[in-house]
C-alpha positions as a LaTeX table, in Angstrom:
\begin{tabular}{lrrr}
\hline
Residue & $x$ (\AA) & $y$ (\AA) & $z$ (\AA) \\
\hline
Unk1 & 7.44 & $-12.95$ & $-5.50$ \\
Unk2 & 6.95 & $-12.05$ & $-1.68$ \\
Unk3 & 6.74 & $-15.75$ & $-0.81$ \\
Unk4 & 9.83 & $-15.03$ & 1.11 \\
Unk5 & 8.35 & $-12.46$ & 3.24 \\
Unk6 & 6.83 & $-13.89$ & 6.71 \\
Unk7 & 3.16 & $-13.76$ & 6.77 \\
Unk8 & 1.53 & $-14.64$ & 10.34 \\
Unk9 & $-2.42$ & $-14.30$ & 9.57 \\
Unk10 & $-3.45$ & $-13.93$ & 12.99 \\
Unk11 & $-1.13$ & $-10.90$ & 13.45 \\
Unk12 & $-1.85$ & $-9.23$ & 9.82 \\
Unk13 & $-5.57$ & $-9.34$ & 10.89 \\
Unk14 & $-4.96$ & $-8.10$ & 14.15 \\
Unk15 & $-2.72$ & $-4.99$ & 12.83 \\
Unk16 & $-5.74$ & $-4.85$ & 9.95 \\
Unk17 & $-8.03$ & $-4.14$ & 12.63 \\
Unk18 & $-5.92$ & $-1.83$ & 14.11 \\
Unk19 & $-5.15$ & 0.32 & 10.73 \\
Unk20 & $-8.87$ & 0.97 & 10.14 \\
Unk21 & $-10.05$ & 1.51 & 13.64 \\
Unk22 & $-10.72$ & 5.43 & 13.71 \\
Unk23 & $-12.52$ & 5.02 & 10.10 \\
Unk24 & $-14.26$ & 2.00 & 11.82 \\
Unk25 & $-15.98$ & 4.06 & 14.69 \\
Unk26 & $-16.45$ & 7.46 & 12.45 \\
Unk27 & $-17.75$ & 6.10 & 9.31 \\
Unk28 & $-18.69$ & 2.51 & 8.62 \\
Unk29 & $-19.95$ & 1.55 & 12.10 \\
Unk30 & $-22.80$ & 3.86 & 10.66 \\
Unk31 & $-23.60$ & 1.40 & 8.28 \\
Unk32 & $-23.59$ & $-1.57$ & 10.30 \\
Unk33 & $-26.73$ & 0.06 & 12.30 \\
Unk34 & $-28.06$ & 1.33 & 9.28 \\
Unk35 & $-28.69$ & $-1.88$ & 7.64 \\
Unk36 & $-29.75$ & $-3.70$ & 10.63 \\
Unk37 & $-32.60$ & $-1.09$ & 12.46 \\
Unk38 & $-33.98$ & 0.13 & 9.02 \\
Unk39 & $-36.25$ & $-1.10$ & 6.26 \\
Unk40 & $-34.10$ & $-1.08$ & 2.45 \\
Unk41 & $-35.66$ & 2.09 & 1.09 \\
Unk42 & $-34.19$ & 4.91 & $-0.99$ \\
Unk43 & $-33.67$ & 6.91 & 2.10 \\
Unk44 & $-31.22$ & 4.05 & 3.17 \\
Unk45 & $-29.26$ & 3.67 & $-0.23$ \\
Unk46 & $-28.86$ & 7.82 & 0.03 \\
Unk47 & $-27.33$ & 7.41 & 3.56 \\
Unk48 & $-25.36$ & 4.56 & 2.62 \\
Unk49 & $-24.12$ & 6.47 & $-0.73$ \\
Unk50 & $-23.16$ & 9.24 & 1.54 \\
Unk51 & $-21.57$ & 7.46 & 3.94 \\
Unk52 & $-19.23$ & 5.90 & 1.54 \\
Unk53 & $-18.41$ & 8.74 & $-0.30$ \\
Unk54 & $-17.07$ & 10.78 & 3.43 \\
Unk55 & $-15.09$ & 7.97 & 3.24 \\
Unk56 & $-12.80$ & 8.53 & 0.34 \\
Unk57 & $-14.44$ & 5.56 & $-1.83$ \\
Unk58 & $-14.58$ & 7.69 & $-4.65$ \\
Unk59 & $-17.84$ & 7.92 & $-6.92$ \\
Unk60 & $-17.32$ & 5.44 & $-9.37$ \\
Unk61 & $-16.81$ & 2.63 & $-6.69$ \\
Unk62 & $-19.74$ & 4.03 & $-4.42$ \\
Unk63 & $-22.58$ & 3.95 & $-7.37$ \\
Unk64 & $-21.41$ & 0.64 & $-8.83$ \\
Unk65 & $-21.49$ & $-0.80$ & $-5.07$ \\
Unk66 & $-24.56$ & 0.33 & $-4.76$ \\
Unk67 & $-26.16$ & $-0.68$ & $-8.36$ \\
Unk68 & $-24.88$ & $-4.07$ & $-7.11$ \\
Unk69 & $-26.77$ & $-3.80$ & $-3.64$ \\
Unk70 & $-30.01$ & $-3.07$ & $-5.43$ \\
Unk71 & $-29.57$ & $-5.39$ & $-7.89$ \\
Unk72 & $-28.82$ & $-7.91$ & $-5.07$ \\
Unk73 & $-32.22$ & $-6.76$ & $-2.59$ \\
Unk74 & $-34.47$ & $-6.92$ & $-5.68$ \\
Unk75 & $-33.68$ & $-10.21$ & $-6.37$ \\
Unk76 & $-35.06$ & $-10.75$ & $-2.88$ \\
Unk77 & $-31.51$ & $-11.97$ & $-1.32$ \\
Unk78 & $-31.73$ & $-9.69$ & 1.28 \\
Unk79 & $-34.33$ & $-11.28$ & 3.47 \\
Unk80 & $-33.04$ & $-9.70$ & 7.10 \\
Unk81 & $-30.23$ & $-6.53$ & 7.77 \\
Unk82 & $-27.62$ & $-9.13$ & 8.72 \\
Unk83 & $-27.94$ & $-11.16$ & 4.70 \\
Unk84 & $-28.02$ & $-7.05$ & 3.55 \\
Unk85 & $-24.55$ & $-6.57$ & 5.51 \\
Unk86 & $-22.79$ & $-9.87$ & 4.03 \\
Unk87 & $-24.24$ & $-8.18$ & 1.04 \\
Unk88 & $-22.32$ & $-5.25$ & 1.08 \\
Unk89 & $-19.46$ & $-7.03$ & 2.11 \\
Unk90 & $-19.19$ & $-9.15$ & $-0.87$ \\
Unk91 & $-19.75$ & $-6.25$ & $-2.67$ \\
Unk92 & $-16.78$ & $-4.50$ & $-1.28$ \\
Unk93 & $-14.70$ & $-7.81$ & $-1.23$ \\
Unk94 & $-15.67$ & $-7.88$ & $-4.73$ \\
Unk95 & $-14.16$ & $-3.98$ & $-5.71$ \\
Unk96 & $-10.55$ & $-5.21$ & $-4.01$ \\
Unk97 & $-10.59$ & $-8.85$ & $-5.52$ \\
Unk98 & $-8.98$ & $-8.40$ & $-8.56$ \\
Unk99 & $-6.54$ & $-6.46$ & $-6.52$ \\
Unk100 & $-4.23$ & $-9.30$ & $-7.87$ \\
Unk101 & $-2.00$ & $-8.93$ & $-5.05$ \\
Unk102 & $-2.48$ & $-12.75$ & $-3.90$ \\
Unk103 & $-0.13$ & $-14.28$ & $-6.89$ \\
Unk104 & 3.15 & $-12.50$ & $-5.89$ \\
Unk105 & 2.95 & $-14.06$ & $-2.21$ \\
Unk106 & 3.96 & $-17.43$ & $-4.31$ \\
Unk107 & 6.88 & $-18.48$ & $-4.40$ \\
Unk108 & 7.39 & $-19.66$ & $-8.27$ \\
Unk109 & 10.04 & $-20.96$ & $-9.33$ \\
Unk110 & 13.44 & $-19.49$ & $-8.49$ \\
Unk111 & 13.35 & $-15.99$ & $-6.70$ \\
Unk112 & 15.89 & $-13.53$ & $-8.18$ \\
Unk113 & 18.89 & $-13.06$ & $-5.72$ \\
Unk114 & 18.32 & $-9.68$ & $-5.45$ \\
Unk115 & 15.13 & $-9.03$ & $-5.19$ \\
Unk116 & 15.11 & $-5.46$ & $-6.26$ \\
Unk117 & 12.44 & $-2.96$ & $-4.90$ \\
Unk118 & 12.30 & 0.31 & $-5.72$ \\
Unk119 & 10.50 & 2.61 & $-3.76$ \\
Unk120 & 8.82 & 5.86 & $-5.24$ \\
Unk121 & 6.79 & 8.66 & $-3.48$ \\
Unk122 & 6.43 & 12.25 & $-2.87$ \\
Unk123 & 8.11 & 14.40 & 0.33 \\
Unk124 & 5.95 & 12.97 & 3.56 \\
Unk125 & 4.27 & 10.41 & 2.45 \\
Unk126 & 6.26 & 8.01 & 5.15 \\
Unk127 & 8.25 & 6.37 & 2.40 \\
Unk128 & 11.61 & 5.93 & 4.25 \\
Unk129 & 10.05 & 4.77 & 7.19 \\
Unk130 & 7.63 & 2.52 & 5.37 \\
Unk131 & 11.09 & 0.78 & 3.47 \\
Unk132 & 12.60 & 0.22 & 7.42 \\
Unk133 & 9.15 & $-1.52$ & 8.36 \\
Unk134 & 9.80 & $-3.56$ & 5.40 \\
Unk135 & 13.67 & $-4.68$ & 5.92 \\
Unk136 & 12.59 & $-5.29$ & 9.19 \\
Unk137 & 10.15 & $-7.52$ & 8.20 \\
Unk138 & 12.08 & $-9.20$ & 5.48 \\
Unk139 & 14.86 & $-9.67$ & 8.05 \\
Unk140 & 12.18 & $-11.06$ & 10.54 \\
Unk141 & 11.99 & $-13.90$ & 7.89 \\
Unk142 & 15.84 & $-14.58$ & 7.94 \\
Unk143 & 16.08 & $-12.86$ & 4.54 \\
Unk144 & 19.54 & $-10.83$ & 4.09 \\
Unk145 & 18.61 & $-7.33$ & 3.44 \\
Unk146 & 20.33 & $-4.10$ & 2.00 \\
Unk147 & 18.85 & $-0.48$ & 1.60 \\
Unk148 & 20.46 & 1.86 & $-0.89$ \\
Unk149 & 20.33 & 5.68 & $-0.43$ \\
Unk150 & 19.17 & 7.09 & $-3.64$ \\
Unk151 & 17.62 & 9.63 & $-2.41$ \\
Unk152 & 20.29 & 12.33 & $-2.68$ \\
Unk153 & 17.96 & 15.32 & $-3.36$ \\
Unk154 & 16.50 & 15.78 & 0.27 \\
Unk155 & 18.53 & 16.81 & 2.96 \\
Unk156 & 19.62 & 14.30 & 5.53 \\
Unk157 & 17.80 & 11.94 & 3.92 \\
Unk158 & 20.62 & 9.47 & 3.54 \\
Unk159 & 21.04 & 9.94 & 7.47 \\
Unk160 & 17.59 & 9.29 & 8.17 \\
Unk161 & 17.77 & 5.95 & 6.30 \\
Unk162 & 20.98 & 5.06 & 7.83 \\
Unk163 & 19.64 & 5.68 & 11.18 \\
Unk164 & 16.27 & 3.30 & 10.40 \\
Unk165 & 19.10 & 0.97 & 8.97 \\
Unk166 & 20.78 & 1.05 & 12.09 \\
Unk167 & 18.02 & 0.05 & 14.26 \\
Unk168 & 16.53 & $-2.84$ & 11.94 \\
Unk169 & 20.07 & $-4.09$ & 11.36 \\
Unk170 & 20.68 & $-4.21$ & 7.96 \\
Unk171 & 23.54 & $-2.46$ & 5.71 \\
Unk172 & 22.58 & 0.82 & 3.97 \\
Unk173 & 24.81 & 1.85 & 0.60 \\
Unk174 & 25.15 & 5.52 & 0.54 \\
Unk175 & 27.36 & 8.31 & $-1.57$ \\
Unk176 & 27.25 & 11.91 & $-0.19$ \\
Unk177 & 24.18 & 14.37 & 0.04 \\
Unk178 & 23.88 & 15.71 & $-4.02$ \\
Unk179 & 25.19 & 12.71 & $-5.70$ \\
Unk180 & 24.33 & 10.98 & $-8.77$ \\
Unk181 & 21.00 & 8.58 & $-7.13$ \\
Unk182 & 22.17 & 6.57 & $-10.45$ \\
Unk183 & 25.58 & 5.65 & $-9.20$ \\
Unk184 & 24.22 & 4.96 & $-5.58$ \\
Unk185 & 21.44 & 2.33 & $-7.14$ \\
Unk186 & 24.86 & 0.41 & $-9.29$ \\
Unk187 & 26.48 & 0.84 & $-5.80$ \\
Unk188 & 23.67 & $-0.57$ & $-4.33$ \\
Unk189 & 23.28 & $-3.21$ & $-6.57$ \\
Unk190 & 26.40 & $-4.79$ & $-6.53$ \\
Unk191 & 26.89 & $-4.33$ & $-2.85$ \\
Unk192 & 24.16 & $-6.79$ & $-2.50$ \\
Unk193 & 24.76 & $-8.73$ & $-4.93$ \\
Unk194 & 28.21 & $-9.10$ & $-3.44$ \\
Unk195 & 27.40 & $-9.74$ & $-0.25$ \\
Unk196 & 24.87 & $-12.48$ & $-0.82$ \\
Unk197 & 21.33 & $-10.16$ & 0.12 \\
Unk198 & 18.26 & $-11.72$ & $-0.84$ \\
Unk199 & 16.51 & $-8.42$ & $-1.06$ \\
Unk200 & 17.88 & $-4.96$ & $-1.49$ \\
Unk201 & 15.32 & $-1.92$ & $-0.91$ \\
Unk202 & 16.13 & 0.94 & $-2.93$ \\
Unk203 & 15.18 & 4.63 & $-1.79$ \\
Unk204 & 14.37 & 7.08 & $-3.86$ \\
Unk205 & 14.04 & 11.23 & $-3.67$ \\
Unk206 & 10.50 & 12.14 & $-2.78$ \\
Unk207 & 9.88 & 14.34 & $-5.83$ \\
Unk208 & 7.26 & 16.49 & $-6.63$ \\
Unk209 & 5.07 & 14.93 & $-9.60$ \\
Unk210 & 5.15 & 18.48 & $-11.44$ \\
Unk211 & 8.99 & 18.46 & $-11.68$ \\
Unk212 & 9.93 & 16.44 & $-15.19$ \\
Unk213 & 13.50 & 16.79 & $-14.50$ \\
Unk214 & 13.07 & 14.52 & $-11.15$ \\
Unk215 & 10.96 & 11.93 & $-12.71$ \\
Unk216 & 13.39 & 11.81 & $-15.41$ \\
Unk217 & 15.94 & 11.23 & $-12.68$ \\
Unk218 & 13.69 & 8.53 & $-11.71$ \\
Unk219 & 13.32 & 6.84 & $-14.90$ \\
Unk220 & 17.04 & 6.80 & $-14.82$ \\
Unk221 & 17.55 & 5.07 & $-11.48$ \\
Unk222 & 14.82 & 2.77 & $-13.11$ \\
Unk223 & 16.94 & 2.20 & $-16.16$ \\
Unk224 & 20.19 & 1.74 & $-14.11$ \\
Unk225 & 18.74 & $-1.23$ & $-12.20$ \\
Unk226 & 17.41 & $-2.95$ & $-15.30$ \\
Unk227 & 21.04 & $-2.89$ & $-16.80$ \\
Unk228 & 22.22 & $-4.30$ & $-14.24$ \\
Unk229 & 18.93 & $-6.75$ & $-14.28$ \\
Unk230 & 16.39 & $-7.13$ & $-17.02$ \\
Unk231 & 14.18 & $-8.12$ & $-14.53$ \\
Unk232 & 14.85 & $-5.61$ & $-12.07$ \\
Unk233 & 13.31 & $-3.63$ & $-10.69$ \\
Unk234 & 11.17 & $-7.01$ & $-9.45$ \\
Unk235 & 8.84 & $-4.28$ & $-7.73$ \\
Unk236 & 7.98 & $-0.69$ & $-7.64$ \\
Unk237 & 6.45 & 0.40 & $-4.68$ \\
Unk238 & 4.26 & 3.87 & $-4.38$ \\
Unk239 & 3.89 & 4.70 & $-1.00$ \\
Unk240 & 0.96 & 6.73 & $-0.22$ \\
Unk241 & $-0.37$ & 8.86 & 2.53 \\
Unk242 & $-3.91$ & 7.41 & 3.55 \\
Unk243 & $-3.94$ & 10.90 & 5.44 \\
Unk244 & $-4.07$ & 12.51 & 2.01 \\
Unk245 & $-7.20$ & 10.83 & 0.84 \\
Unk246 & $-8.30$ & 11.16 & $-2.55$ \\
Unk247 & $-5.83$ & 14.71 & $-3.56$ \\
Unk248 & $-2.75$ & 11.55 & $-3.14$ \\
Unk249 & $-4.17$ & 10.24 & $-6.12$ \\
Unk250 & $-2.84$ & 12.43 & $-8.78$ \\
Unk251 & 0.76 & 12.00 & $-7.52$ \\
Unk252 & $-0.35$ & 7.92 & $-7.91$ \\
Unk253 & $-1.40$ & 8.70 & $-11.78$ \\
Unk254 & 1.95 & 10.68 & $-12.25$ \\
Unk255 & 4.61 & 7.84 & $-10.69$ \\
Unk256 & 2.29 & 5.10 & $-12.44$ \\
Unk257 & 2.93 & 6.67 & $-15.52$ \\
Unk258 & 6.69 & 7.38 & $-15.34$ \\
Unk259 & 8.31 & 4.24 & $-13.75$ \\
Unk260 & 5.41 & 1.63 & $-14.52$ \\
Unk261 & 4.72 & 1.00 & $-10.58$ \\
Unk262 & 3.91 & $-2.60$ & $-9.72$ \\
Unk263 & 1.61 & $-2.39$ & $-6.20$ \\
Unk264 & 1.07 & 0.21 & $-3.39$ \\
Unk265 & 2.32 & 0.55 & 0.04 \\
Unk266 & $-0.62$ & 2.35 & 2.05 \\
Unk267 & 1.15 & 4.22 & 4.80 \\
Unk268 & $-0.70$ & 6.05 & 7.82 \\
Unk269 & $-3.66$ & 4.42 & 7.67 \\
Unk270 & $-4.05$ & 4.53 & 11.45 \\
Unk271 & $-4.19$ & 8.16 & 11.38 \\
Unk272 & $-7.20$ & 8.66 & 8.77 \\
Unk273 & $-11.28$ & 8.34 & 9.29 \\
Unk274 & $-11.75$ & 7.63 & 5.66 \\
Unk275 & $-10.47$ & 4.32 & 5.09 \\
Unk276 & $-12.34$ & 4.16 & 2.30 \\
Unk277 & $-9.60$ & 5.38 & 0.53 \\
Unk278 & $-8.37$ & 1.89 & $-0.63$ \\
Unk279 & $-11.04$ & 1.12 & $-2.68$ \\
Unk280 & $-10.80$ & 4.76 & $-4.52$ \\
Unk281 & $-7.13$ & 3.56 & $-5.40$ \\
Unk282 & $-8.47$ & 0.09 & $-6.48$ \\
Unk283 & $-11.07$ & 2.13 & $-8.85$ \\
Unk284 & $-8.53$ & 4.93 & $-9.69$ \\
Unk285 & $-5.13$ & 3.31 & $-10.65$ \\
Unk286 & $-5.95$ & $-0.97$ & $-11.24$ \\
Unk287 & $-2.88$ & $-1.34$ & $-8.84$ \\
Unk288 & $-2.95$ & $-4.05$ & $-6.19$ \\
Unk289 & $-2.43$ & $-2.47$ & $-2.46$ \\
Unk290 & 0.57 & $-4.80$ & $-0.91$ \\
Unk291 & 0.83 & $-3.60$ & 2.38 \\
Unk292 & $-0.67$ & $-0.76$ & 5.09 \\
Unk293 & 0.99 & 1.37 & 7.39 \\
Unk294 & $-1.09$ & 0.87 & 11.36 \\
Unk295 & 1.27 & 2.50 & 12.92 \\
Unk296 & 4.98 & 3.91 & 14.37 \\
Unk297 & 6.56 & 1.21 & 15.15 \\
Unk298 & 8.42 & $-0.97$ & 12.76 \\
Unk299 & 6.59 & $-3.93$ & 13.11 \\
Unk300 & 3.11 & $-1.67$ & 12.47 \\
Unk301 & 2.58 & $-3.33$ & 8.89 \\
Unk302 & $-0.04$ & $-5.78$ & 7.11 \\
Unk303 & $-0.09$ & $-7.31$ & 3.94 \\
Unk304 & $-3.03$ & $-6.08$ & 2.54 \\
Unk305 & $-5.67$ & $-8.63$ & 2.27 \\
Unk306 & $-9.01$ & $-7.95$ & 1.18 \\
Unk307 & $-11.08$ & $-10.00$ & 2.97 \\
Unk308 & $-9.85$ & $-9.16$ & 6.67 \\
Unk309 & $-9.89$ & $-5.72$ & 5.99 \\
Unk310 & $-13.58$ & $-5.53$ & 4.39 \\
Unk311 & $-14.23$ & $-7.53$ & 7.53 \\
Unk312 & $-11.89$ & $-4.88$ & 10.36 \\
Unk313 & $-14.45$ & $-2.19$ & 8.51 \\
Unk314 & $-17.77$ & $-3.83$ & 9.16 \\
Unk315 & $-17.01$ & $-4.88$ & 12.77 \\
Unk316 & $-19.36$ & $-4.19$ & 15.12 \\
Unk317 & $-17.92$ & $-1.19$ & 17.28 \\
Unk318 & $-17.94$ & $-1.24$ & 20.75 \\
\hline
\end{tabular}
């Protein structure tokens, strides 16, 4: 489904590295000297549980990582700290595997012309600015991009969108501040479809979970672009604040619920010490994590990819 998004490995691992950097030096550089200066006791597996759980991994994930280290060092695999630390990295490879993220970067078949994406998310989770990193880096592929303005509840939100638009370079379909976000996804919709897009990015009002009468909004804008589309929308996106650790996961539970969200965009990760927050959404919600925030700038993104990030964690810090 992404195939036609422009992947360049060396830079994905390099922003990677970048993303996870501060929980890199606070947290899980800890357990890079752990397992190499001390002897595999249970004084070392209660650090290590402790260390993971500062770090947002959530219980669940931390004991069964753990069971699985035991498991592996009383089968006598661990025979020095360095085979311990490829332990626990296959361990943690392991917990984001099924992530099942890696099929939609294939192109199969025909791609839909749109490809619809609707993006969902609370008030300041970095949801509008996540959706201009995006454009700009479908656009960066030569892909033909539209944003619509469905968020009509926030003020200036439209403007804020248009303004992003404006400095990626792609067209942004808008009504006026209050409007049905219904009529702006048709508008949207047929604007791109009109105009040839290959992708149109669709914003949407940064409700509060609690509110039923704005996710029912949502399920509308949902049910608007399938009409139009019985495929569409091809994704839903939840962007979530990294920053928010695990209290972000309730809204996830919520939006998962009401408009059947297809992957996660991971946004601020840059700006957290407790990276291990992606594996406590892995555990929590079974949703693949597409793509993390590293920074301000639009071309701060990564596709998420298990492997380099287990990796950026367990680097040896300088």
């Amino acid at each position: 489904m992404f195939g036609l998004f422009k992947r360049n490995r060396a830079e994905n691992k390099k922003q990677t590295d970048e993303g996870v950097k501060r929980t890199r030096e606070r947290w899980f550089g800890r357990i890079l000297g752990l397992l190499r200066s001390s002897r595999l006791d249970d004084a070392v597996w209660d650090e290590l549980e402790e260390i993971l759980m500062s770090s947002d991994v959530g219980v669940e994930t931390s004991q069964r990582i753990l069971q699985d280290l035991k498991a592996q060092a009383k089968n006598g695999r661990f025979e020095d700290p360095e085979q311990a630390l490829e332990g626990l990295k296959r361990s943690l490879v392991q917990a984001l595997d099924s992530n099942g993220a890696g099929d939609i970067w294939e192109d199969a078949g025909e791609l839909p012309k749109p490809m619809v994406i609707l993006m969902v998310g609370v008030n300041g989770v970095g949801k509008t600015t996540s959706i201009a990193k995006l454009a700009h880096h479908f656009k960066q592929a030569g892909q033909k991009v539209v944003l619509g303005a469905a968020d009509t509840f926030r003020a200036a939100a439209e403007e804020q969108l248009e303004i992003l638009g404006q400095r990626v370079g792609v067209d942004v379909i808008s009504h006026q501040a209050g409007s049905d976000p219904g009529a702006v996804a048709y508008d949207a919709y047929q604007a791109a479809k009109s105009r040839g897009a290959d992708v149109l990015i669709v914003d949407t009002a940064g409700r509060l979970h609690t509110k039923s009468n704005l996710m029912e909004e949502l399920k509308k804008v949902h049910r608007v672009l399938n009409r139009l589309d019985q495929a569409a929308p091809h994704q839903v996106i939840l962007t979530l604040d990294a920053t928010t650790g695990l209290n972000g996961l309730a809204q996830a539970r919520a939006f998962k619920e009401a408009v059947g969200c297809t992957g996660i965009f991971l946004a601020k990760l840059d700006g957290t010490a407790r990276g291990g927050i992606v594996l406590a959404i892995k555990e929590e919600l079974q949703l693949p994590i597409l793509f993390i925030g590293t920074g301000e700038s639009l071309a701060d993104l990564a596709p998420f990819d298990s492997k380099d990030f287990v990796d950026s964690l367990l680097a040896p810090v300088a």
